[in-house]
C-alpha positions as a Python dict, from the first residue, in 0.01 Angstrom:
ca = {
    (1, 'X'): (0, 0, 0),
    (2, 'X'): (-158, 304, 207),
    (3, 'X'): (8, 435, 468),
    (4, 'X'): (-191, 524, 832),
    (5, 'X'): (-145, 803, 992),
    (6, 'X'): (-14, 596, 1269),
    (7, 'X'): (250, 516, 1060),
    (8, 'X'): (322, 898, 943),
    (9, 'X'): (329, 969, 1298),
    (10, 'X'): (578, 729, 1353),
    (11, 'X'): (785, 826, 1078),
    (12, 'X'): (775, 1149, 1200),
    (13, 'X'): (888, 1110, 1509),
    (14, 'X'): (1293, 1187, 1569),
    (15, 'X'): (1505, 955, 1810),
    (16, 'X'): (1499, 1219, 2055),
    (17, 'X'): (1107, 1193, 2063),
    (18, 'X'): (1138, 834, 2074),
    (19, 'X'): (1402, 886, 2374),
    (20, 'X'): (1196, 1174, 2570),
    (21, 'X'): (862, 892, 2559),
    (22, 'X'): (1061, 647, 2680),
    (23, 'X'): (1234, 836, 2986),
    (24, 'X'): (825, 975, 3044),
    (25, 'X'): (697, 601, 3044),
    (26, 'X'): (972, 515, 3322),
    (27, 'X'): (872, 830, 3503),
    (28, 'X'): (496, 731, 3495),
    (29, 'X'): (611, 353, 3604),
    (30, 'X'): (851, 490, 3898),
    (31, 'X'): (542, 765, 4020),
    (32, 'X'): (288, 441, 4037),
    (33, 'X'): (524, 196, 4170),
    (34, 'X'): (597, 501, 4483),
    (35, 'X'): (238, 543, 4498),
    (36, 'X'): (185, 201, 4560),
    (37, 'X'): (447, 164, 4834),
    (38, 'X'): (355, 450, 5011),
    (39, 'X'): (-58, 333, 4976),
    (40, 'X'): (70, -35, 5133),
    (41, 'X'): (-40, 62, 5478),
    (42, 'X'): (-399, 155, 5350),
    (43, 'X'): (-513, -181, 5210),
    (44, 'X'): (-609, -351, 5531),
    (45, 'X'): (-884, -39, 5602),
    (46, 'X'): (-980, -14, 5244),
    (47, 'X'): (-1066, -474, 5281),
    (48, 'X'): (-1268, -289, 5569),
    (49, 'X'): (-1418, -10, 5371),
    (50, 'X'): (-1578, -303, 5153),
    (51, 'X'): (-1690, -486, 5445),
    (52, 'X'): (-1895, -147, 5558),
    (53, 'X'): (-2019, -88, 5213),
    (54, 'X'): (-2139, -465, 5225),
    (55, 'X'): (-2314, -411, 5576),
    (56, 'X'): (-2481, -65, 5442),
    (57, 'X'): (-2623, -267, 5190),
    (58, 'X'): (-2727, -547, 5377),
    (59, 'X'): (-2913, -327, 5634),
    (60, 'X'): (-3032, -18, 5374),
    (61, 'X'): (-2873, 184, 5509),
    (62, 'X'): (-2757, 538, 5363),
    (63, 'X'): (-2449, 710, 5474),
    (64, 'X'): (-2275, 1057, 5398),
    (65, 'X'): (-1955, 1180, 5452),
    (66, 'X'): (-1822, 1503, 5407),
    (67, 'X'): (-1490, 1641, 5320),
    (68, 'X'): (-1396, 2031, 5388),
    (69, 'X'): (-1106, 2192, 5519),
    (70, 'X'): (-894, 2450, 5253),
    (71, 'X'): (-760, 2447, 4944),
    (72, 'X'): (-516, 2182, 4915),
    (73, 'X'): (-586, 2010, 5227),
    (74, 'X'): (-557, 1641, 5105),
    (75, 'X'): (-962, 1594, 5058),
    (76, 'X'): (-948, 1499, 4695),
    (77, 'X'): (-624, 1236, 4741),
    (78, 'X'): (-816, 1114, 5063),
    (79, 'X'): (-1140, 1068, 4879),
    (80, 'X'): (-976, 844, 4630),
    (81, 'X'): (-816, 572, 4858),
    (82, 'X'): (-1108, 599, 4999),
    (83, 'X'): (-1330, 488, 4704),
    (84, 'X'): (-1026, 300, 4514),
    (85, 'X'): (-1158, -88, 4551),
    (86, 'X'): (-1534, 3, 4647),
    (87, 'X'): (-1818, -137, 4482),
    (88, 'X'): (-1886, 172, 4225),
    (89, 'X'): (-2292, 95, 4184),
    (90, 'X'): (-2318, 131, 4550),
    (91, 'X'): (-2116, 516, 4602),
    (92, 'X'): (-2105, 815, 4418),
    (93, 'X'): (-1843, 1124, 4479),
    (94, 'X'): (-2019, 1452, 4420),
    (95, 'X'): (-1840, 1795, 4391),
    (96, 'X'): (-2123, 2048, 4298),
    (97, 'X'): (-2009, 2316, 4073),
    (98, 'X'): (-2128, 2676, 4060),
    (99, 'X'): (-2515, 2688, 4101),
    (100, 'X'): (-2703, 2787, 3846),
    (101, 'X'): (-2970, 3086, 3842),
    (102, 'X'): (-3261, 2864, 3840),
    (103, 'X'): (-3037, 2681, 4131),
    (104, 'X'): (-2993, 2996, 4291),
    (105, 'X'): (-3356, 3113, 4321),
    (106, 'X'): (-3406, 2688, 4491),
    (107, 'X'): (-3415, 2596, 4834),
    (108, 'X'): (-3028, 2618, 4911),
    (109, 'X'): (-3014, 2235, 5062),
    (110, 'X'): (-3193, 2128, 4732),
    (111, 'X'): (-2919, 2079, 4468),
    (112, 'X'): (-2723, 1833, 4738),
    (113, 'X'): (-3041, 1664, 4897),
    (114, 'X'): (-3068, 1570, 4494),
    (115, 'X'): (-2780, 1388, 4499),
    (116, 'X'): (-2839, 1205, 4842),
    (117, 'X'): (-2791, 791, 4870),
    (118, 'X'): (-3080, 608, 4916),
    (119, 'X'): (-3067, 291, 5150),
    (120, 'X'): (-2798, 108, 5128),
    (121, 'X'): (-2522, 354, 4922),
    (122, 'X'): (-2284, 613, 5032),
    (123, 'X'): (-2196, 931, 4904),
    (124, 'X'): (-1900, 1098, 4998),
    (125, 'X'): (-1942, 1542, 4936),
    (126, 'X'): (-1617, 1711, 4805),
    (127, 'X'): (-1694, 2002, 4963),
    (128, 'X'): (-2062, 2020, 5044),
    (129, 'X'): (-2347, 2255, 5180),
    (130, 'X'): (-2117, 2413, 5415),
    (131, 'X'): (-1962, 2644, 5093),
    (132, 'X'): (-2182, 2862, 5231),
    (133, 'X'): (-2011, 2901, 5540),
    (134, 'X'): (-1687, 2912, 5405),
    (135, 'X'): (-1588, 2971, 5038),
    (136, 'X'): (-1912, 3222, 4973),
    (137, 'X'): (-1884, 3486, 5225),
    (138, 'X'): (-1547, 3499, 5210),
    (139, 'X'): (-1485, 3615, 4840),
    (140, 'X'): (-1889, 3729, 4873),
    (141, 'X'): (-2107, 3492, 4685),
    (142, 'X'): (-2405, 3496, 4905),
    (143, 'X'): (-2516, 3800, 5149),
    (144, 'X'): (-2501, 3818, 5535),
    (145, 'X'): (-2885, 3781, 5549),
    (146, 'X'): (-2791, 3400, 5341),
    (147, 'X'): (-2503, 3321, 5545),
    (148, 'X'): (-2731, 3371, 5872),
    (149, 'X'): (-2976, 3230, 5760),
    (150, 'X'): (-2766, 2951, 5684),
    (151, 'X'): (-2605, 2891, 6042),
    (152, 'X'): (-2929, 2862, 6169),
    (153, 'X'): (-3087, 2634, 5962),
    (154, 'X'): (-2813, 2348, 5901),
    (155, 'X'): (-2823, 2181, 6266),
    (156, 'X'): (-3165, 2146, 6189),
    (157, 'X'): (-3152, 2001, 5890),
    (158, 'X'): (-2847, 1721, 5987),
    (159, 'X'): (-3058, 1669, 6342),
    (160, 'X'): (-3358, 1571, 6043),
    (161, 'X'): (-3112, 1405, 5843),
    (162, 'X'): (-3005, 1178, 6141),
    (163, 'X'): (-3350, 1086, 6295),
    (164, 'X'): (-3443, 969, 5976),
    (165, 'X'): (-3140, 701, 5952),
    (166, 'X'): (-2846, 864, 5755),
    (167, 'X'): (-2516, 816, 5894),
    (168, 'X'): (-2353, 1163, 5861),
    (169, 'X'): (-1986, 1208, 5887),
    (170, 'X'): (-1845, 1574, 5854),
    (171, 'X'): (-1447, 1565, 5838),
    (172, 'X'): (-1279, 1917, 5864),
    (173, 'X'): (-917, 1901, 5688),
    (174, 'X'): (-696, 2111, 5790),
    (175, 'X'): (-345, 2211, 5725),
    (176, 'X'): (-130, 2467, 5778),
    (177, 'X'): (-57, 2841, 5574),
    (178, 'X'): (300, 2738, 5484),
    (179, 'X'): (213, 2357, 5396),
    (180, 'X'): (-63, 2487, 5155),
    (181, 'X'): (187, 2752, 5014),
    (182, 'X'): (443, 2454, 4907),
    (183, 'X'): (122, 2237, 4746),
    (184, 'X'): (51, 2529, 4548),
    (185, 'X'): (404, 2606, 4459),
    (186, 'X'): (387, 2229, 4340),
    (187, 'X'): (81, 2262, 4133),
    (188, 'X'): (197, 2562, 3958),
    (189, 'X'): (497, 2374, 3871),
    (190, 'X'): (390, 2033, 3779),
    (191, 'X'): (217, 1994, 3385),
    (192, 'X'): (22, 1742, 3592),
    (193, 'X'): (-134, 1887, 3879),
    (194, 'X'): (-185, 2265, 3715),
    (195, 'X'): (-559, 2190, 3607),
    (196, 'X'): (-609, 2157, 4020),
    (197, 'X'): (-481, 2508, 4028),
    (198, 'X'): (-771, 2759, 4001),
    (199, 'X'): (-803, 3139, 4049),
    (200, 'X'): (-969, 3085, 4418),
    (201, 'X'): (-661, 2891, 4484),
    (202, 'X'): (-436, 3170, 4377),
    (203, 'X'): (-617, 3398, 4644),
    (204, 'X'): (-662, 3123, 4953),
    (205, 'X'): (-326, 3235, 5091),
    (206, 'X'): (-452, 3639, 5067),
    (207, 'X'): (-735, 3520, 5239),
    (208, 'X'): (-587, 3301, 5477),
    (209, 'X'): (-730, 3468, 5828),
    (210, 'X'): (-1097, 3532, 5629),
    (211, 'X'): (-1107, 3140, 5606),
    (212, 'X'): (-945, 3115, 5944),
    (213, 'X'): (-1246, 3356, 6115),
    (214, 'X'): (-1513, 3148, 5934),
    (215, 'X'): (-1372, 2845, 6023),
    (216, 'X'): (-1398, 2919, 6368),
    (217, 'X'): (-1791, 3021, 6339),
    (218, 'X'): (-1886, 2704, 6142),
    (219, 'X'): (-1736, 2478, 6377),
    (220, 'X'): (-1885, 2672, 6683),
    (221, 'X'): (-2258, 2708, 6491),
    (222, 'X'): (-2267, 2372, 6362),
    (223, 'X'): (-2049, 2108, 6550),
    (224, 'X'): (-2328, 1909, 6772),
    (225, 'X'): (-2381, 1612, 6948),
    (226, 'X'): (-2559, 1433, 6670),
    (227, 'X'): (-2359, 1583, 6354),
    (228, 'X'): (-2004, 1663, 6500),
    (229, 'X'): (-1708, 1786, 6318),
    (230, 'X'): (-1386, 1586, 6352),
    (231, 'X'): (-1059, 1783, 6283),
    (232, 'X'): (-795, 1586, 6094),
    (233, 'X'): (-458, 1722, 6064),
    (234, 'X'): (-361, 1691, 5677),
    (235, 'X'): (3, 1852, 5705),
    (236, 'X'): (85, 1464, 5660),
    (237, 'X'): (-147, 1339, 5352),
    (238, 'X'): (-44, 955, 5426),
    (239, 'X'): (-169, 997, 5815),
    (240, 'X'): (-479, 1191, 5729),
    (241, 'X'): (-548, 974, 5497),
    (242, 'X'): (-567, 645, 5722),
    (243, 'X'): (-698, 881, 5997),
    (244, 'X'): (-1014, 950, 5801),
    (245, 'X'): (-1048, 643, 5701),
    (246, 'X'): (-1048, 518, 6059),
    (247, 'X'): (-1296, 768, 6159),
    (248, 'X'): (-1547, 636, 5886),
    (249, 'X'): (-1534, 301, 5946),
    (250, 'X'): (-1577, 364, 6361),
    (251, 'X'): (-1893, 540, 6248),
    (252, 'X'): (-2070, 246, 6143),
    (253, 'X'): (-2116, -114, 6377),
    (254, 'X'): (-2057, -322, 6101),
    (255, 'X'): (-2021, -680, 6064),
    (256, 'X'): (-1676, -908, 6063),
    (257, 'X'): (-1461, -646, 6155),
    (258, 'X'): (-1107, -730, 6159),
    (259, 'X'): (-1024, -752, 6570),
    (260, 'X'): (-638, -749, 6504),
    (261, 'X'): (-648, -436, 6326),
    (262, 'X'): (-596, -80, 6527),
    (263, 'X'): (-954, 115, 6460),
    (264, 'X'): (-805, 375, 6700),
    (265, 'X'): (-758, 723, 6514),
    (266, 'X'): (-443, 935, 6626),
    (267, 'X'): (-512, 1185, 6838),
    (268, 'X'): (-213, 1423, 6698),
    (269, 'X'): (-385, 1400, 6360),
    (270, 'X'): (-764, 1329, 6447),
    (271, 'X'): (-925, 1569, 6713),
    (272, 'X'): (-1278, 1698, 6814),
    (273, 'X'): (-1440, 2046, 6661),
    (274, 'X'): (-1466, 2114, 7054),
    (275, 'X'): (-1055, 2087, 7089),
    (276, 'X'): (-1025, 2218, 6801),
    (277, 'X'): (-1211, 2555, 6884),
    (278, 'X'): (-1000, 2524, 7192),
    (279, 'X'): (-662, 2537, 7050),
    (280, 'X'): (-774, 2804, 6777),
    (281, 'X'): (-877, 3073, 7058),
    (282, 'X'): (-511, 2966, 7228),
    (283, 'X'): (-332, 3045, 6948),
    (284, 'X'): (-502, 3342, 6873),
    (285, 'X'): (-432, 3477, 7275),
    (286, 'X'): (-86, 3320, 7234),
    (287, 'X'): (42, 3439, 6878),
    (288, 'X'): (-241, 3700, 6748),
    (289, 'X'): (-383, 3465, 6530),
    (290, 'X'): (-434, 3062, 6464),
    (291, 'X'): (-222, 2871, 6265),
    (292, 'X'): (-485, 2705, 6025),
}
């Protein structure tokens, strides 16, 4: 009889193998079953996050949300609670990579209005157009003449974006120097979470008051009455995460919403770009510089 190489492998494998799999299968088990206890309080918004996609559809219309803030902020664990029981024909999650040349030489807008919804679908940017007021002239990956011209021509183009029907939601996450140094330290450490570890990463903290500064520009350039920013405090993921939530689903008048449930975003964790601005130039008077 021939033996498979699932059965050599088998074979091979010593009882302390046998004992290590084991203890990482319980592991795996105790991590979901913690997720899953610490998700509970999300399920009643994400029933309500399927009611909105269901209305978006019903009326054609197309809605965009967008996630920035730092390194390690909590966009990427929000974003999936976010999408976890939605209809997957009806959303997509983008997170553009480098451009490339030809990309480069394009309309800067062009690569993300590609990806747009049409009527009816919503896509949700992990990190979005506004790299260019952020991440590229901080480490220097456009010039001063692209990140003006920038500044002036995105209210424009979200004013456009909202005449013509799109529900636009820009979420700013932000968290604090220390709290992003720990999330690193984890990454670093964890087998698991090391691929989320890049070189950027490595130099966010160096950077720390660049980001700050540019922060502080893009909210006062680009947060306006009909494509605000709203701040939302991701020291704690599990608040930010059923903040933001919150704030999507109060951005749309849907249909059958639940009236014993609390659509009311906390106002430690969710606040305007306006008071955000506000507290940033207090700090900076107070201590020298902001916090985050």
């Amino acid at each position: 009889m021939t033996t498979s190489s699932k059965d050599i492998d088998a074979e091979e494998l010593t009882t302390d193998d046998l004992v290590q799999q084991v203890e990482d299968l319980r592991d795996e088990r105790d991590r979901l079953v913690e997720t899953a206890d610490k998700d509970a309080p999300l399920r009643p918004y994400q029933i309500e996050l399927l009611k909105l996609q269901r209305y978006l559809e019903r009326k054609k219309i197309p809605m965009i949300v967008i996630f920035e803030g730092r390194d390690a902020s909590g966009k990427g664990g929000t974003i999936r609670r976010i999408t976890r029981y939605m209809n997957e024909k009806r959303y997509a999650v983008v997170a553009l990579g480098k451009p490339t040349k030809e990309q480069q030489t394009s309309w800067y807008f062009q690569r993300y209005v590609q990806n747009f919804p049409a009527g009816g679908e919503m896509v949700l940017f992990d990190r979005s157009w506004y790299n260019r007021a952020m991440v590229e002239p901080v480490f220097g990956f456009c010039t001063k003449t692209q990140y003006r011209d920038f500044l002036r021509g995105v209210v424009g183009f979200e004013k456009d974006l909202v005449r013509q029907g799109f529900v636009l939601v820009k979420l700013y996450f932000s968290v604090e120097k220390d709290v992003q140094a720990e999330r690193f330290a984890r990454r670093r450490n964890d087998p698991l979470r090391q691929w989320k570890l890049s070189e950027i990463d490595v130099q966010a903290q160096e950077y720390w008051d660049d980001f700050t500064e540019m922060k502080h520009r893009m909210i006062e350039r680009t947060s306006t009455g009909s494509a605000p920013w709203t701040i939302v405090r991701s020291n704690s993921k599990k608040k930010a995460r059923l903040n933001a939530m919150k704030v999507i689903l109060n951005a749309v008048d849907y249909d059958d919403r639940d009236p014993d449930l609390d659509f009311t975003p906390d106002p430690e964790v969710v606040i305007s770009g306006k008071r955000e601005l506000q507290r940033m130039d207090t700090e900076r008077d107070t201590l020298g510089r902001p916090r985050g």
